[in-house]
C-alpha positions in Angstrom: 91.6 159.2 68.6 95.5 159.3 69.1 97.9 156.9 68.3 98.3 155.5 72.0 94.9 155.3 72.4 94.6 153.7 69.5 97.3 151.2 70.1 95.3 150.5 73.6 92.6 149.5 72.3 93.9 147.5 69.7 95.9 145.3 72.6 93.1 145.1 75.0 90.5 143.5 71.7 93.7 141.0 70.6 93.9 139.8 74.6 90.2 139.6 74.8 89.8 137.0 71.9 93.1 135.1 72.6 91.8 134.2 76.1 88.2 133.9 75.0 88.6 130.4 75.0 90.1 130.0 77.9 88.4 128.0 80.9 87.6 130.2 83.7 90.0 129.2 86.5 88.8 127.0 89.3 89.6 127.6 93.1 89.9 125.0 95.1 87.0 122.7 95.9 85.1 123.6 99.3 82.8 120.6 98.1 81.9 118.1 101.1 83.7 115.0 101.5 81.0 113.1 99.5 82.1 114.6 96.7 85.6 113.8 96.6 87.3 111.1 94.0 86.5 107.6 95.1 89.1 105.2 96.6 90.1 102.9 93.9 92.2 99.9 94.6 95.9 99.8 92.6 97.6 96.8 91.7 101.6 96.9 92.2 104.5 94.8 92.8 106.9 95.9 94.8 109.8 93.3 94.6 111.6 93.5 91.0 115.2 93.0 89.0 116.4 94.3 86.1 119.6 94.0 84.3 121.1 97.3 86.7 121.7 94.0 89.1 121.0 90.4 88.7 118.2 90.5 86.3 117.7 89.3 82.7 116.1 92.3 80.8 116.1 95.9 80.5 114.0 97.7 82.9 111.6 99.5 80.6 111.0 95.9 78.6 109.8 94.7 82.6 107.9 97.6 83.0 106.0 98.0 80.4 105.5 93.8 80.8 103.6 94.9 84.0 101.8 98.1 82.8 100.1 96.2 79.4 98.9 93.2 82.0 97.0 95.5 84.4 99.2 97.0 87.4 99.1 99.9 88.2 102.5 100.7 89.8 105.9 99.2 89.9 108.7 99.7 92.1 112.2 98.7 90.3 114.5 97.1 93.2 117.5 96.2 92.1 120.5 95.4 94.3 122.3 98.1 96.5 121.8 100.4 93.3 119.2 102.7 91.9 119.1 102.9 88.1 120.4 106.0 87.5 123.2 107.5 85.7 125.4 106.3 82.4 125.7 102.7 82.4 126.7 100.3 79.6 126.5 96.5 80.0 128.4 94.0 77.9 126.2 92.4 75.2 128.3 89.0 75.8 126.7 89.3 79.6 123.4 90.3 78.6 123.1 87.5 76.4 124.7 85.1 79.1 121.7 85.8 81.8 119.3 86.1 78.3 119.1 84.6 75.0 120.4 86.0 71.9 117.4 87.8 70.7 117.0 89.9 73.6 118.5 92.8 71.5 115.7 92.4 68.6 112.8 92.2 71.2 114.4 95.2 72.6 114.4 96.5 69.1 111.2 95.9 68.1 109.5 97.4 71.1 110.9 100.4 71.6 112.4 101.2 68.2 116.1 101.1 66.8 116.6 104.7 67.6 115.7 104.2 71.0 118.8 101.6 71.7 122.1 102.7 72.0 124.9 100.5 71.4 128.5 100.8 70.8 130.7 98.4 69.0 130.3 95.7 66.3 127.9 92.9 66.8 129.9 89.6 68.5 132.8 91.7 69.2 134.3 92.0 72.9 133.7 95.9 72.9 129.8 95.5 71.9 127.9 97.2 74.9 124.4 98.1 75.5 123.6 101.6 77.5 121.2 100.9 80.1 118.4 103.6 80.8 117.8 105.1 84.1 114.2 105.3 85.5 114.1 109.3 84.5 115.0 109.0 81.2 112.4 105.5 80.5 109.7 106.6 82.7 107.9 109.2 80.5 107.4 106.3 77.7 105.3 104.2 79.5 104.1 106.3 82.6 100.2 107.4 82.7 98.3 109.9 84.9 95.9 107.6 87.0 97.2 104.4 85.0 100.5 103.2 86.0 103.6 104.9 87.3 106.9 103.7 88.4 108.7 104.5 91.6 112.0 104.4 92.8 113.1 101.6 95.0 116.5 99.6 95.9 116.8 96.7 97.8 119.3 97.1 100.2 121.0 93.7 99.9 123.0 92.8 103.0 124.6 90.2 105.3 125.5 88.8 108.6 126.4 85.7 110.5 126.9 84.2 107.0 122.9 84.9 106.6 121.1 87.0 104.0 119.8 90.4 105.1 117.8 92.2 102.8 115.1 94.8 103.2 113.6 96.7 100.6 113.1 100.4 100.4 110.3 101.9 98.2 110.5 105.7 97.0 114.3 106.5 97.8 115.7 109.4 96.7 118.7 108.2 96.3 120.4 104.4 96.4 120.9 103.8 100.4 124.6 101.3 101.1 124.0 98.3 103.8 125.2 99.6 107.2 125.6 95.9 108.7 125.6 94.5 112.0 126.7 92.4 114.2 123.8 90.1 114.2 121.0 89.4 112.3 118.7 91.6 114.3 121.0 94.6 114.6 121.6 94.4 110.8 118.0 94.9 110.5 117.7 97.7 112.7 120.8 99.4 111.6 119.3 99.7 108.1 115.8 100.3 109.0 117.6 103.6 110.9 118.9 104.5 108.0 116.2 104.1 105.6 114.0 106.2 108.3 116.6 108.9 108.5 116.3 109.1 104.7 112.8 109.6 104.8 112.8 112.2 107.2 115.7 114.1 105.5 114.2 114.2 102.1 110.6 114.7 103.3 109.0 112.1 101.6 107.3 108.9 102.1 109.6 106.0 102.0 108.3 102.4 102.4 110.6 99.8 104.1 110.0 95.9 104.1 111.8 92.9 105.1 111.8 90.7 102.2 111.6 86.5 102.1 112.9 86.1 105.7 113.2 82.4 104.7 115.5 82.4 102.2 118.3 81.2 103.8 116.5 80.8 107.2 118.4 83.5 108.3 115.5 85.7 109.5 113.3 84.3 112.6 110.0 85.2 114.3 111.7 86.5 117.0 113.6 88.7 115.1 111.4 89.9 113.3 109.1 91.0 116.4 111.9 93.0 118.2 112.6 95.5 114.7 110.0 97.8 116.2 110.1 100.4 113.8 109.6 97.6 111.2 105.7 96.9 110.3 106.0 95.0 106.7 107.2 91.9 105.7 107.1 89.4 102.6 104.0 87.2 103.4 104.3 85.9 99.9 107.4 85.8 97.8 107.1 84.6 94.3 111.1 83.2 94.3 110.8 79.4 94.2 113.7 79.3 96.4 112.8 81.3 99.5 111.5 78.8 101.4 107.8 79.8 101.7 106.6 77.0 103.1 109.2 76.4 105.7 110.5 73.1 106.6 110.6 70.4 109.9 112.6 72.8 111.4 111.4 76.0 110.6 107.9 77.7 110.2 106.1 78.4 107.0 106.1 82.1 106.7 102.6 82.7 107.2 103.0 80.7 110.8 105.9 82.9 111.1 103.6 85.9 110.8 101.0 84.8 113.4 104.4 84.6 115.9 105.5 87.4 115.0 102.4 89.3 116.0 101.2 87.2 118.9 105.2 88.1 120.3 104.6 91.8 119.6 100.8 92.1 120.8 101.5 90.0 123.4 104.8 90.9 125.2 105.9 94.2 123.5 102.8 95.8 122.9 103.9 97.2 119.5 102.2 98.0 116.2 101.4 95.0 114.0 103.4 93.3 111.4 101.9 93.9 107.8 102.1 91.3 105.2 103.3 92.1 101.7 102.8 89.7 98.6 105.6 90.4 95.7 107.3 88.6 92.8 110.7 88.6 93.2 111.0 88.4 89.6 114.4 88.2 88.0 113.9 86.0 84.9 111.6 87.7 81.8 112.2 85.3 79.1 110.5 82.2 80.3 113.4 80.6 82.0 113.1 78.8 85.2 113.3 80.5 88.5 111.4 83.9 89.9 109.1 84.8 87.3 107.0 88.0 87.3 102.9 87.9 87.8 103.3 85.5 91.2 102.5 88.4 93.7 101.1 91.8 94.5 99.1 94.1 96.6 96.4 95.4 96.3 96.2 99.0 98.2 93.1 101.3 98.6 93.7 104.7 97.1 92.1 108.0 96.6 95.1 108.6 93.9 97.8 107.0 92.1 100.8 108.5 93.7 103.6 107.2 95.7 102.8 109.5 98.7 99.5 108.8 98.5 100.3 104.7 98.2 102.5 104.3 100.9 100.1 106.2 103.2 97.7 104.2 102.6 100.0 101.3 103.3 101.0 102.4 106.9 97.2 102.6 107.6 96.8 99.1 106.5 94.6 99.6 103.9 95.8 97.4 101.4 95.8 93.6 101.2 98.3 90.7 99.3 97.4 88.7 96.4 98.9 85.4 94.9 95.5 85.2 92.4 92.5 86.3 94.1 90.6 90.0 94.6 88.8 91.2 96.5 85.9 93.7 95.9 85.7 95.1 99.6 87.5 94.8 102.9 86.2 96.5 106.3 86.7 96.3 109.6 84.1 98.1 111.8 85.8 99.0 114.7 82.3 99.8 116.7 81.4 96.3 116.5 84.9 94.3 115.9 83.7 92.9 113.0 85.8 92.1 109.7 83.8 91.4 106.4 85.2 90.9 103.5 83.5 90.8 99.5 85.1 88.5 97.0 85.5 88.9 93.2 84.4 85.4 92.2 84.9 83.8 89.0 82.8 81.6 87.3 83.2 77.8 88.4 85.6 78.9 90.8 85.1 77.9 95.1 86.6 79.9 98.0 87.0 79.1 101.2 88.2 82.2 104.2 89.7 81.4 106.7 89.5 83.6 109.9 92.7 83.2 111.8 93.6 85.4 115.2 95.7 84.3 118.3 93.5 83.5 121.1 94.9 85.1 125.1 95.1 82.8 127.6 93.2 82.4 130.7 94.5 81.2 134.4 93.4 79.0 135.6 93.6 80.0 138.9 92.4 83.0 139.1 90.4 84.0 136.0 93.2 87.1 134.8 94.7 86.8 131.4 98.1 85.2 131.5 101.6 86.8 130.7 102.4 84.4 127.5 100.6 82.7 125.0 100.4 79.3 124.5 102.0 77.9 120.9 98.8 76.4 120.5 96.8 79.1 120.6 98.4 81.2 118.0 97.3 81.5 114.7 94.3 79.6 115.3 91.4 79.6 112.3 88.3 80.9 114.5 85.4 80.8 111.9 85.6 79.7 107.9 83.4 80.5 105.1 82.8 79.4 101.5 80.2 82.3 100.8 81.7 84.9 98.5 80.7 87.3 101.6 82.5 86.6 104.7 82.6 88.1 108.0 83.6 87.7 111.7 82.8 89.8 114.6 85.4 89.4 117.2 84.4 87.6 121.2 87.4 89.8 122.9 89.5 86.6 123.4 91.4 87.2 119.7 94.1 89.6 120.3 94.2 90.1 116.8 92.1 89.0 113.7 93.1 88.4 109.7 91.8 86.6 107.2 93.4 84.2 103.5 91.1 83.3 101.2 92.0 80.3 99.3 90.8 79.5 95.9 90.0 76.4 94.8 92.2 77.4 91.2 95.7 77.0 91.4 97.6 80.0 90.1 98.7 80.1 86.4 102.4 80.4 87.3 103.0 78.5 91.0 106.0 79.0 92.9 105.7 75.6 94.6 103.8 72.5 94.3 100.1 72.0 95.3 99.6 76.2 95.9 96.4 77.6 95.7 95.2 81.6 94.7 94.9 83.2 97.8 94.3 86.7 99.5 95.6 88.2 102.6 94.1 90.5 104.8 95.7 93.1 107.3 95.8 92.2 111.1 93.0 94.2 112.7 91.3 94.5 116.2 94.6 95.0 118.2 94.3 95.1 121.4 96.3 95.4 124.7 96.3 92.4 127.2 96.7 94.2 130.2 
């Protein structure tokens, strides 16, 4: 045999047992739908501070806070700014918002080597660097487990009134835009966060958040952002006004208004109701803590893509306390049924709300408006653990709460109850 021959076959023997073991490579599935990887709900929060803004500990301590107590994503929204970047904080300031051994817990966690400081300890020029999402994610972030995504919320004002909508997987931190009014604050940066999406080709998630706090955000306005189709439903803050006052509606009143405006007179997609925490404080202090509010979306994977889509279809519901096991609307039939995770010694009661059309009187035809009285009306209720409605055709809309009879472990105000919140369903034109 010659040499090169000999060399040949040499080669070809090594490649054949180093890629003995090898799997065989696998084309793409041409398996029927039946096959394919179940939807799953995820649990996420999609409301949170760190200390990149007016938060009280480091982001990755809050993450991994909500990853070891069962969520399963976590947007970081901080104000006007996304945490990226060299940053170092004063100690002095960290300690202000904290306590003093929020450096040791820091420590202890994620390991001396892992925090950077600079300066001696008490001194003016001690400073703690504050990690960015990329450079903290890959400690805590798991395939089909938890991941974090980037989020901001854009924190703005006008006619002396809080503005602020958040905006879930930005590519980059978005600045407020303003407005004359309320309303055209909202839609200038709901512009913006849309042209964002569409320039960076991904799915971006925008909601208003507590439109209470403050009472500087009304039904009305909130109808007429038409591009807009989430809001806060629940905020865990103790001071965003959730339950409204003499003067103005509770929020969940406000989001039967908003719809009945939009189904009735602007014939517009729905309003979507979000549940979040708001969470600033992390070290048992008074105020908005974390593990007050969630949702809850339906999921073939654990991706922000694949989240968000599954958001803008609806398929998701919010949570103070309670799950749900199933939620379906059969559109065939107009019928909503919904399964409940019960818990021993525990009673629910759901609540089937919709806003009822009106009827002339004169000649039979559906009226123009909708009388107050009429909206957000409870048409059925049931304390089974299986609920269900079919719609008459008089609802122009149909949702659901279910309200525990346990209140939650951390309440945001007094006398509140678990509850669940389902997704508008059934629209339907009135004319």
């Amino acid at each position: 045999m010659r040499p090169w021959t000999l060399l040949i076959v040499l080669t070809l023997t090594f490649a054949c047992n180093v890629f003995a073991d090898e799997p065989e490579k696998q084309l793409p599935s041409t398996d029927p739908p039946s096959t394919r990887l179940p939807a799953t709900w995820w649990k996420g929060n999609l409301h949170t501070h760190s200390l990149w803004s007016d938060g009280d500990q480091f982001p990755e301590m809050i993450a991994d806070w909500y990853r070891e107590r069962g969520y399963h994503f976590l947007a970081l929204t901080d104000h006007n700014v996304l945490s990226e970047g060299m940053r170092w904080m004063p100690m002095a300031k960290i300690i202000e918002r904290s306590d003093a051994g929020i450096l040791d817990r820091y420590r202890q966690r994620f390991g001396e080597d892992w925090v950077e400081t600079t300066g001696e300890t008490g001194e003016k020029d001690h400073q703690v660097r504050l990690k960015p999402l990329d450079e903290f994610r890959y400690l805590l972030e798991q395939s089909g487990k938890f991941i974090l995504i980037p989020a901001e919320e854009i924190s703005d004002k006008s006619e002396g009134k809080p503005v602020h909508i958040n905006a879930t997987n930005v590519a980059e931190a978005l600045q407020p835009v303003g407005g004359d009014t309320v309303r055209e604050t909202i839609e200038n940066n709901l512009r913006a966060i849309l042209e964002h999406e569409k320039s960076h080709g991904r799915e971006v998630l925008p909601h208003v958040n507590h439109p209470n706090f403050g009472y500087a955000i009304t039904a009305e306005d909130l109808a007429a952002v038409i591009s807009e189709q989430f809001f806060e439903v629940y905020n865990g803050h103790p001071g965003v006004n959730q339950l409204g006052d003499d003067d103005h509606p509770s929020i969940e009143r406000m989001w039967d208004l908003i719809n009945a405006i939009r189904q009735n007179s602007l014939n517009i997609p729905p309003m979507m109701g979000i549940a979040t925490d708001d969470s600033h404080e992390y070290h048992g202090k008074p105020g908005s803590r974390p593990g007050r509010g969630w949702v809850m979306v339906r999921s073939r994977y654990l991706t922000p893509e694949h989240l968000i889509r599954a958001m803008k279809r609806g398929d998701f519901y919010a949570s103070s306390g309670v799950s749900l096991t199933d939620v379906r609307f059969d559109d065939s039939t107009k019928t909503l049924a919904i399964e409940i995770d019960a818990q021993p010694g525990v009673t629910y009661r759901t609540d089937f709300i919709a806003s009822l059309a009106n009827q002339s009187s004169e000649d039979g035809k559906e009226s123009e408006s909708i009388d107050e009285h009429r909206i957000g009306v409870v048409v059925a209720t049931s304390d089974q653990t299986s609920a269900k409605y079919t719609m008459t055709g008089k609802e122009l809309y149909l949702r659901a709460v279910v309200t525990s009879s346990e209140p939650p472990k951390d309440p945001s105000f007094t006398g509140q109850k678990q509850q669940a919140w389902t997704q508008p369903v059934g629209w339907r034109e009135l004319r």
